[in-house]
Backbone as a chain_set.jsonl record, in Angstrom:
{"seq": "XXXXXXXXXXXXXXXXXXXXXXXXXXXXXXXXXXXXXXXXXXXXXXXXXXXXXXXXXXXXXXXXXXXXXXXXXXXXXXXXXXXXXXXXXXXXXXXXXXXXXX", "coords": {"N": [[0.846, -1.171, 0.0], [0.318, 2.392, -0.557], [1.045, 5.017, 1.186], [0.189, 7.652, 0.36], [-1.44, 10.672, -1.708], [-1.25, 11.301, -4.433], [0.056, 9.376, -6.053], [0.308, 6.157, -7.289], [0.345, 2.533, -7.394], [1.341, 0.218, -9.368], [0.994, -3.002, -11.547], [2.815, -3.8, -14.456], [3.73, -4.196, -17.868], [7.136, -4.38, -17.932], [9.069, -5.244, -19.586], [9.183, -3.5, -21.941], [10.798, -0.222, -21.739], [9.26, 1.282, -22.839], [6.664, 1.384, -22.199], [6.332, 2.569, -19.603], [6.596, 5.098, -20.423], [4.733, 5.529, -22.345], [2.287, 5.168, -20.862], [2.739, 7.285, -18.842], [2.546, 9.46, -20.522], [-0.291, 8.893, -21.725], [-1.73, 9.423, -19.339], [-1.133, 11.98, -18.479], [-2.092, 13.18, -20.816], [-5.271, 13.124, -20.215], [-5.354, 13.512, -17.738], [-4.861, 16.45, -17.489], [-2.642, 19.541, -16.131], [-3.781, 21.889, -14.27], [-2.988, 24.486, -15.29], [-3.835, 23.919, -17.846], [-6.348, 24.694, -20.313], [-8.569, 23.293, -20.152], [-9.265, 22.452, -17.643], [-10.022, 24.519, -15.766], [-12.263, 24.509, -13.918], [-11.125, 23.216, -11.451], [-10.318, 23.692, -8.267], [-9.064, 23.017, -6.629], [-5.831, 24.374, -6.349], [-3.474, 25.271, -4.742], [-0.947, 23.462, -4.176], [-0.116, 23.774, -6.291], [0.336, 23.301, -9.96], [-0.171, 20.428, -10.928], [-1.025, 18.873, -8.863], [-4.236, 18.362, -7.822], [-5.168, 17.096, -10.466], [-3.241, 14.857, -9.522], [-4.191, 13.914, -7.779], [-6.695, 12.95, -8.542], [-5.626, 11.301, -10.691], [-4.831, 9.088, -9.259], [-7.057, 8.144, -7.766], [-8.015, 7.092, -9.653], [-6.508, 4.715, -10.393], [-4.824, 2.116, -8.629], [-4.023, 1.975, -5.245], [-3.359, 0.204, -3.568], [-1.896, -3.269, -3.751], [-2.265, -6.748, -4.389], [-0.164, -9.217, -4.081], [0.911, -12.44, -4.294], [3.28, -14.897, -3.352], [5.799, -17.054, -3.395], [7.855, -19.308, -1.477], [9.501, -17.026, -1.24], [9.346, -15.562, -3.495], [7.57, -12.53, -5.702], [5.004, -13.881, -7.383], [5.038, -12.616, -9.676], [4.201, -12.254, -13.517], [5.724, -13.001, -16.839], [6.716, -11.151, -17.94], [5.968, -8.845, -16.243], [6.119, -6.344, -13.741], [6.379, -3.948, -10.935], [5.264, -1.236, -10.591], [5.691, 2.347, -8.969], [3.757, 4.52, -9.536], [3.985, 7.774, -9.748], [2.5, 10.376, -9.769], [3.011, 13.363, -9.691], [5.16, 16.264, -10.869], [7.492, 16.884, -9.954], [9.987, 15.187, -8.182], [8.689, 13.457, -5.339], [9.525, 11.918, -2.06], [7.852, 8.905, -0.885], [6.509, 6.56, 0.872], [5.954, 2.897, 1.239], [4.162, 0.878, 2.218], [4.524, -3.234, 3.093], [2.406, -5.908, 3.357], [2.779, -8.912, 4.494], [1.474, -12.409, 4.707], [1.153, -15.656, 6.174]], "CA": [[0.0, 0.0, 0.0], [1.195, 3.441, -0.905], [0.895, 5.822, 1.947], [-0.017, 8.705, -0.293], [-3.009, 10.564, -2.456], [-0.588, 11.92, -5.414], [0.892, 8.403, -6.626], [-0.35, 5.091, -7.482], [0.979, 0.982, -7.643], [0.806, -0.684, -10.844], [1.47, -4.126, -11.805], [2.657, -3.572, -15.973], [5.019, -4.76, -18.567], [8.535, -4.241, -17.017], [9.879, -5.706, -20.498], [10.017, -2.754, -22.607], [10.518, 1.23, -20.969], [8.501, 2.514, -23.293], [5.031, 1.221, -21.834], [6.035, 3.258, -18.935], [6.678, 6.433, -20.805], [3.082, 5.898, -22.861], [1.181, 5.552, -19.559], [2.822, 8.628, -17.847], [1.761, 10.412, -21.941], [-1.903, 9.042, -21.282], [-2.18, 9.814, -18.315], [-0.892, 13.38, -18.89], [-3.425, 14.123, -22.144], [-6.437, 12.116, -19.716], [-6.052, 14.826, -16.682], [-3.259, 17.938, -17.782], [-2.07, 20.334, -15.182], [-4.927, 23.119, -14.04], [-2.735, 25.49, -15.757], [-4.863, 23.576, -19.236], [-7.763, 25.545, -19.933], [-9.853, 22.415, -19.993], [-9.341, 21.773, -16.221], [-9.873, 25.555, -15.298], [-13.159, 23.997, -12.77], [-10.569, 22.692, -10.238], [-9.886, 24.658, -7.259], [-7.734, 22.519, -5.443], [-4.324, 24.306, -6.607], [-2.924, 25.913, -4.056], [0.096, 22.851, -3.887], [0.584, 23.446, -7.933], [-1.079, 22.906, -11.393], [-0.32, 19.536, -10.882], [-1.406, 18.56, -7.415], [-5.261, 18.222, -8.516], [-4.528, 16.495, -11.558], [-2.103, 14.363, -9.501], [-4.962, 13.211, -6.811], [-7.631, 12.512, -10.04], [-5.071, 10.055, -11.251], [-4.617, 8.236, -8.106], [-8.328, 8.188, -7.67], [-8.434, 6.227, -11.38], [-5.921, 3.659, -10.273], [-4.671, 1.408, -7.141], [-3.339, 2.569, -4.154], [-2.598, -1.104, -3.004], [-1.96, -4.447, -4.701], [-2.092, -8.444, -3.466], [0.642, -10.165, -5.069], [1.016, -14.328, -3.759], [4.859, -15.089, -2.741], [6.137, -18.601, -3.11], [9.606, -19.098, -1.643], [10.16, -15.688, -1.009], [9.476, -14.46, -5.155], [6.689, -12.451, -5.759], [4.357, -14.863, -8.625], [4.538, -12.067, -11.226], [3.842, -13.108, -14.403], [7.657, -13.035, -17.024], [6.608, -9.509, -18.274], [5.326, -8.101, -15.071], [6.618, -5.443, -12.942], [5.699, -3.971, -10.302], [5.633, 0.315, -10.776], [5.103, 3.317, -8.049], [3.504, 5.544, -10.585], [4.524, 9.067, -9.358], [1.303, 11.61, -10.644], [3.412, 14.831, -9.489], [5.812, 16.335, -11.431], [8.686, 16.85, -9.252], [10.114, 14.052, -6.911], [8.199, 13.306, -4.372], [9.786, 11.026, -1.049], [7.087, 8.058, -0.987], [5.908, 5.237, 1.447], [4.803, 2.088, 0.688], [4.246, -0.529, 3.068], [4.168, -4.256, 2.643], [2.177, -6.995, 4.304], [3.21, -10.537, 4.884], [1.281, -13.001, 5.604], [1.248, -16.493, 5.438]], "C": [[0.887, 1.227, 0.0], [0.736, 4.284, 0.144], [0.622, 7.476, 1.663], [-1.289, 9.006, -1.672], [-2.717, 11.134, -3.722], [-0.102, 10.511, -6.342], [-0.051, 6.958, -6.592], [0.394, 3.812, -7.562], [0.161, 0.286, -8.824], [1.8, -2.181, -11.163], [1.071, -4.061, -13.436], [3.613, -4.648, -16.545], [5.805, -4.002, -17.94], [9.467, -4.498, -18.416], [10.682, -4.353, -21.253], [9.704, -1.595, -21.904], [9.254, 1.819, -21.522], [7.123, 2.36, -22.96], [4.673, 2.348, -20.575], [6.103, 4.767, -19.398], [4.933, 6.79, -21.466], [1.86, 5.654, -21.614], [1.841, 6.757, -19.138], [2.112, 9.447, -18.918], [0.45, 10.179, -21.488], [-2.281, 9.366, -20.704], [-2.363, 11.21, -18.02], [-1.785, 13.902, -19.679], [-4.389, 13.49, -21.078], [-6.523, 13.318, -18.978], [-4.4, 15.568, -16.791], [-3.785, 18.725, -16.408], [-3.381, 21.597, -15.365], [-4.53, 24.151, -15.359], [-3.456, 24.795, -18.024], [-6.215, 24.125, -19.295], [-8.724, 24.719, -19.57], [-10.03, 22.03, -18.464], [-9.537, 23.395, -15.588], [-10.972, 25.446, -14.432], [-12.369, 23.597, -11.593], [-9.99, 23.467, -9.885], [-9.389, 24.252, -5.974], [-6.395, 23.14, -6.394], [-3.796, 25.295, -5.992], [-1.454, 25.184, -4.052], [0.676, 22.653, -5.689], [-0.403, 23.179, -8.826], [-1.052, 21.33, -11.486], [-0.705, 18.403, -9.727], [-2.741, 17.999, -7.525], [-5.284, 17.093, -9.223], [-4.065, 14.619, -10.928], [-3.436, 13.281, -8.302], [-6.064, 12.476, -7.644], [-6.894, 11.137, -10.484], [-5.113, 9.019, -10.501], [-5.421, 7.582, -7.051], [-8.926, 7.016, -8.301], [-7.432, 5.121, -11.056], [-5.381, 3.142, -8.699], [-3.811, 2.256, -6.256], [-2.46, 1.264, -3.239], [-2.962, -2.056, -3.887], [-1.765, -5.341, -3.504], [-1.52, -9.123, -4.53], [1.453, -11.435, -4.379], [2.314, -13.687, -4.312], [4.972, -16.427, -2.762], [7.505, -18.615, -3.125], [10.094, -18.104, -1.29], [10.185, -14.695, -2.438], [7.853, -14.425, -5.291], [6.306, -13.21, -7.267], [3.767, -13.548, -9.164], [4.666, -12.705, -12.328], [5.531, -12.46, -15.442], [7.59, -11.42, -17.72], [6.441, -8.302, -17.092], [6.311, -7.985, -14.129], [5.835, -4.957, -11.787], [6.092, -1.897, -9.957], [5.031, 1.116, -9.2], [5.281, 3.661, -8.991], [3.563, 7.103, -9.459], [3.619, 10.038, -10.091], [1.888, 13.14, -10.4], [4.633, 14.935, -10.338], [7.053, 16.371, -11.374], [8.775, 15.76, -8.255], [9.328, 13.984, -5.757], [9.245, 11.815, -3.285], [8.164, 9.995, -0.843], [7.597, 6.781, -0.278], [5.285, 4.146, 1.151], [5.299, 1.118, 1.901], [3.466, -2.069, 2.898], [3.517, -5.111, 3.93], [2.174, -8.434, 4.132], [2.353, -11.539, 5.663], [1.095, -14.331, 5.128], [-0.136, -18.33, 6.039]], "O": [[2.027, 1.185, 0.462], [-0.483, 4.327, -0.023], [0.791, 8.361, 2.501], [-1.855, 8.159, -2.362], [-3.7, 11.545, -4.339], [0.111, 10.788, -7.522], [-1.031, 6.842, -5.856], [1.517, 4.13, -7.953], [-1.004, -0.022, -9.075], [3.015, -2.306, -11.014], [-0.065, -4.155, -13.901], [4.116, -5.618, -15.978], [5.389, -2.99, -17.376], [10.587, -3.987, -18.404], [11.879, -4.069, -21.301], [8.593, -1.551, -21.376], [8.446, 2.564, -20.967], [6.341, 3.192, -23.419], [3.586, 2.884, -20.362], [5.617, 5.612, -18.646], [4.195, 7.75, -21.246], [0.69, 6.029, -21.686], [0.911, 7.563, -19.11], [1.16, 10.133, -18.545], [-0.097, 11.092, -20.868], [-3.388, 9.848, -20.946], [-3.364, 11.683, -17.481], [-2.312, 14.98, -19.406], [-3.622, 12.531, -21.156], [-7.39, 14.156, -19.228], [-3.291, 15.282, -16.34], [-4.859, 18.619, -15.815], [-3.771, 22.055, -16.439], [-5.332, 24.549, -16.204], [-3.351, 25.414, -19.083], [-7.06, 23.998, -18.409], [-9.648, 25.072, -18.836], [-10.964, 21.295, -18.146], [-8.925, 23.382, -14.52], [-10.958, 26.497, -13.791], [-13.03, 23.638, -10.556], [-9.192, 24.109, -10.568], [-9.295, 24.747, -4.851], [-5.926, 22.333, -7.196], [-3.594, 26.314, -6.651], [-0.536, 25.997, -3.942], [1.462, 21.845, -6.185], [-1.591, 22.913, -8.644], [-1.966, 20.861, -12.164], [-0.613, 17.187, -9.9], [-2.626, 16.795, -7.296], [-5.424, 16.034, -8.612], [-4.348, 13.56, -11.488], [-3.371, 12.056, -8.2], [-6.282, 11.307, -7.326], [-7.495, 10.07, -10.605], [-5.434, 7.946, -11.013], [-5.106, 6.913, -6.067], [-9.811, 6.248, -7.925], [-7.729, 4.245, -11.868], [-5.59, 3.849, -7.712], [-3.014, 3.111, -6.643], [-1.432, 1.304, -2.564], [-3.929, -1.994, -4.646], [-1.392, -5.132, -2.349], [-2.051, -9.524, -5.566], [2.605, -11.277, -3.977], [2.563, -12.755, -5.077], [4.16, -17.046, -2.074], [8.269, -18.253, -4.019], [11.276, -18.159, -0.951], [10.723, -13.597, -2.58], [7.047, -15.347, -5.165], [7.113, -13.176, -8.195], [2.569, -13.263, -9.198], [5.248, -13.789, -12.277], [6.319, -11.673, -14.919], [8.597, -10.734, -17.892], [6.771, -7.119, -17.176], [7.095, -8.834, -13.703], [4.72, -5.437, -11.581], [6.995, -1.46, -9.244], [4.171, 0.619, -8.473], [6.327, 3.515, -9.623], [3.0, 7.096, -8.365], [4.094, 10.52, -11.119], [1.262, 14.08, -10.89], [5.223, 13.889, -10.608], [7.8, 16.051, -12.298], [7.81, 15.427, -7.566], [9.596, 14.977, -5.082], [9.584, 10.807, -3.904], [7.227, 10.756, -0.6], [8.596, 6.116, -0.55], [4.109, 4.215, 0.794], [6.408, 0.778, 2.315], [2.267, -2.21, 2.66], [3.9, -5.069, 5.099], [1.282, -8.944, 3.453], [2.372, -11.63, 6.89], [0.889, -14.491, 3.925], [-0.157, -19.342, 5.338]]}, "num_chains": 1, "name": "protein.A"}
């Protein structure tokens, strides 16, 4: 689980980069930065044009995943990764905490 309302956990292809570059693009044309005229209704931006934006995304996808362990390796599948999607534009420091159980 991600301890935050800006960022998201995704389980993707890991094979090639560029799946993660065309989700951060979609995601970007899907909900653009306040400062886009089409989002000029949202009046959360006091923390940035992308703050808004950045909680919308993270809204639209997981905040926690359940991924089975055998052995000690998580049973992803031979393409599958396991992403913190980052919805802000500058670095953010990010929490995620795991649970174990068996």
């Amino acid at each position: 689980m991600i301890q935050h309302t800006s960022a998201s956990l995704l389980i993707q292809e890991n094979a090639d980069p560029e799946v993660q570059v065309d989700l951060q693009n979609y995601f970007s044309r899907l909900v653009p930065p306040t400062t886009d005229p089409t989002m000029s209704y949202l009046t959360h931006t006091y923390e940035g044009p992308d703050d808004m934006p950045a909680h919308i995304k993270a809204a639209m996808l997981p905040t926690h995943l359940s991924i089975p362990v055998t052995d000690g390796r998580l049973q992803l599948g031979i393409w599958q990764g396991v992403y913190l999607f980052e919805h802000r534009d500058s670095p953010h420091t990010r929490t995620v905490f795991v649970h174990l159980t068996s």
